[in-house]
N, C-alpha and C positions, 0 to 999 in steps of 0.2 A: 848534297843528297837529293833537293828535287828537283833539280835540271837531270840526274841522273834516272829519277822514277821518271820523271816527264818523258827522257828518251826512251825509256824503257816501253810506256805506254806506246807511244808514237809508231816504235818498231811492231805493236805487237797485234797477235790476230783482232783483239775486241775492238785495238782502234780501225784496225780495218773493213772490220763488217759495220759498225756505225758509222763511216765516212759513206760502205755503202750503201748502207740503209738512208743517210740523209742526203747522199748523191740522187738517188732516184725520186725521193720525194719532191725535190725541188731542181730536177732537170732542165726543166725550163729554164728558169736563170743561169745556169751553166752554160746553156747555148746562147744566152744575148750575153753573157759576161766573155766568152768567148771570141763575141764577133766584137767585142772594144779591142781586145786587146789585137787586131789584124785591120788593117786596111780594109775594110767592108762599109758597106753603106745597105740599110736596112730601107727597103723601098715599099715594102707591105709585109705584115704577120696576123693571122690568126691564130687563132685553135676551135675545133673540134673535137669535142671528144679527146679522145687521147693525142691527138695528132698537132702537131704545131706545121703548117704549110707560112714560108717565111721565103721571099724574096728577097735575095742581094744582090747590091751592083758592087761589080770588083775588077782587079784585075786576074788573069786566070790562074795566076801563081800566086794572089794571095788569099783564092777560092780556095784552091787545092792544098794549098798548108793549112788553112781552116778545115777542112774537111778532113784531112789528118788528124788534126788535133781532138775538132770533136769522137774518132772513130777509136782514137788513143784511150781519152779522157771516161767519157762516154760511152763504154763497149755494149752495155747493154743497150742502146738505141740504136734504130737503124737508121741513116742515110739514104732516102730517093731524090733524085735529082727529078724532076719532071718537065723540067725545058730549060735551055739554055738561047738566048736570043741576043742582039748584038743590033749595035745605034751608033755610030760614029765608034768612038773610041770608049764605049761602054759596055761590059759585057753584062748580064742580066742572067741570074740563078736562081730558080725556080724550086724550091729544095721542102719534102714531106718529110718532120723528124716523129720520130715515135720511139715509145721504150718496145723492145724485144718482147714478143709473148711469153709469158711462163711455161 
């Protein structure tokens, strides 16, 4: 009986609006839990205000399935890339996340 309420909850709209209601609150950590689980290398992060600007070094196909993921995950936030730069066999992303304006 309550693995069956359990599934029941899981499927249903209220768990969905309180995942994303506590997805947005704490979006930030969704983007560095995100970048563990990919080949990424964290080479500087701030925030500003609403904005996290956050360099990685990667390779470019395991940028680009990060950047998938967060766009999947993450639909309310945007994605700006703001330079891409290159060192021997290092590629260098330059990336502004932010939650979408209401």
């Amino acid at each position: 009986m309550e693995t069956k309420t359990q599934h029941q909850f899981v499927e249903s709209d209220t768990y969905a609006l309180v995942q994303s209601l506590s997805g947005r609150e704490y979006w930030e950590d969704e983007v560095y839990q995100s970048i563990g689980r990919e080949p990424l290398v964290v080479t500087s992060s701030s925030k500003k205000g609403n904005i996290l600007d956050i360099t990685l070094v990667a390779s470019s196909q395991s940028f680009l399935k990060w950047l998938n993921t967060i766009q999947d995950t993450l639909a309310f936030c945007t994605v700006q890339i703001c330079s891409i730069d290159t060192q021997g066999n290092s590629i260098s992303f330059r990336c502004k996340i932010a939650p979408r304006e209401s």
